[in-house]
C-alpha positions in Angstrom: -29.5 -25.9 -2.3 -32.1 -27.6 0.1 -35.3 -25.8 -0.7 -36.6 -23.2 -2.9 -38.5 -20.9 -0.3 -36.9 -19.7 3.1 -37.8 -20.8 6.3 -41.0 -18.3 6.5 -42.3 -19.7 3.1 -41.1 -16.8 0.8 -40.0 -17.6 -2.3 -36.1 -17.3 -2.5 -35.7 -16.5 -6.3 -32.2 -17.6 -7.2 -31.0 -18.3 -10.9 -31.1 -21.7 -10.5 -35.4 -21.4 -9.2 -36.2 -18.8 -12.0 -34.3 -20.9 -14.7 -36.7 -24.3 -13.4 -39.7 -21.8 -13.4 -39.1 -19.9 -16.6 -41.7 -22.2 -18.5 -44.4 -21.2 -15.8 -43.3 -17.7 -15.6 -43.2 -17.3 -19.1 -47.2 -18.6 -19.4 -48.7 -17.3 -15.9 -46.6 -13.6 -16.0 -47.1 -13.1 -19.3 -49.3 -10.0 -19.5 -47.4 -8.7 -16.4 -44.1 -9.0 -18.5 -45.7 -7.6 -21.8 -47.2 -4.5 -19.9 -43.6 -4.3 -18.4 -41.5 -4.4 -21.8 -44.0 -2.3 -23.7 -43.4 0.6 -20.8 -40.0 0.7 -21.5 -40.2 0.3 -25.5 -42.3 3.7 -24.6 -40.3 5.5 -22.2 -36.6 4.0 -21.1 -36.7 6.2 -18.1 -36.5 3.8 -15.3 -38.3 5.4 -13.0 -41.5 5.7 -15.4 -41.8 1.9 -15.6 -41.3 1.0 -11.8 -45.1 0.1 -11.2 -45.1 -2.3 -14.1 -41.7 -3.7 -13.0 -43.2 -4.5 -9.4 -45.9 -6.2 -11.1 -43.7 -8.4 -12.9 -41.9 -9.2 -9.4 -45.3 -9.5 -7.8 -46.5 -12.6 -10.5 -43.5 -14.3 -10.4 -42.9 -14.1 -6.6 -46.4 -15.4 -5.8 -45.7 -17.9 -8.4 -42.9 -19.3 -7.4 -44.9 -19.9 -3.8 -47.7 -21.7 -5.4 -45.1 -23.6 -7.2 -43.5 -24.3 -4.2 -46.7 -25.6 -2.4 -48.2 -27.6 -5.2 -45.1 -29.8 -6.5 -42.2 -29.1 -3.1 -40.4 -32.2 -3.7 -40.4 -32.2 -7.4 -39.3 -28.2 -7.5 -36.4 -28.9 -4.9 -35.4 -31.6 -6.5 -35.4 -30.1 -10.5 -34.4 -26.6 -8.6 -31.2 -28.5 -6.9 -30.4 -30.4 -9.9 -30.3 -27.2 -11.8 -27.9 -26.0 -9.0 -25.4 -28.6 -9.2 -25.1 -28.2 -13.1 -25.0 -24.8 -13.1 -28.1 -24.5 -14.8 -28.0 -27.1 -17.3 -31.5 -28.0 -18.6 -29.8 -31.2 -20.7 -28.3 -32.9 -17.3 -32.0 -32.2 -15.5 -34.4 -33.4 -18.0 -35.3 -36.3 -15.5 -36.0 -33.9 -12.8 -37.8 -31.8 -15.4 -40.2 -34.3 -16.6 -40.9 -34.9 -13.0 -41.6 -31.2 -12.3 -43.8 -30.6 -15.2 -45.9 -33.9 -14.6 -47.1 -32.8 -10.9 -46.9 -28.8 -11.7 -48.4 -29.0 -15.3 -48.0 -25.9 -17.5 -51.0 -23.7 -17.2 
């Protein structure tokens, strides 16, 4: 896994990027996620919830971008780590450290 974005810039959210940005997607898309869960705690129709599901894909996608521009070699390199180990934080905690220093949690 060479990069985290694709060759236009868009963020390409595999398991291995969303498991390195859960930290940062758990603090930025917060309310987005809250608003999301408490729609279908309300109404489990799918349908009913779609809006608040696009926002959630909306704050995590744009994250991911800023993410990506900020701290590229530090997410590529936690992001391909991740990869490698099959999304194992313990073997990545260098590339982790690394990450969170130059992309500090908001």
């Amino acid at each position: 896994m060479a990069s985290a974005v694709d060759a236009s810039g868009n963020p390409i959210p595999s398991s291995s990027v969303l498991m390195a940005s859960s930290k940062h997607i758990g603090i930025r898309c917060h309310s987005e996620n809250l608003d999301f869960l408490k729609c279908k705690k309300k109404d489990p129709n799918p349908e009913k919830c779609l809006d608040k599901g696009r926002d959630v894909t909306r704050c995590v996608l744009g994250l991911l971008k800023d993410l990506h521009q900020k701290c590229t070699k530090e997410m590529d390199d936690y992001v391909g780590c991740m990869y490698y180990h099959t999304n194992e934080f313990d073997l990545c905690r260098k590339e982790q450290q690394a990450f969170e220093k130059k992309c500090s949690l908001e």
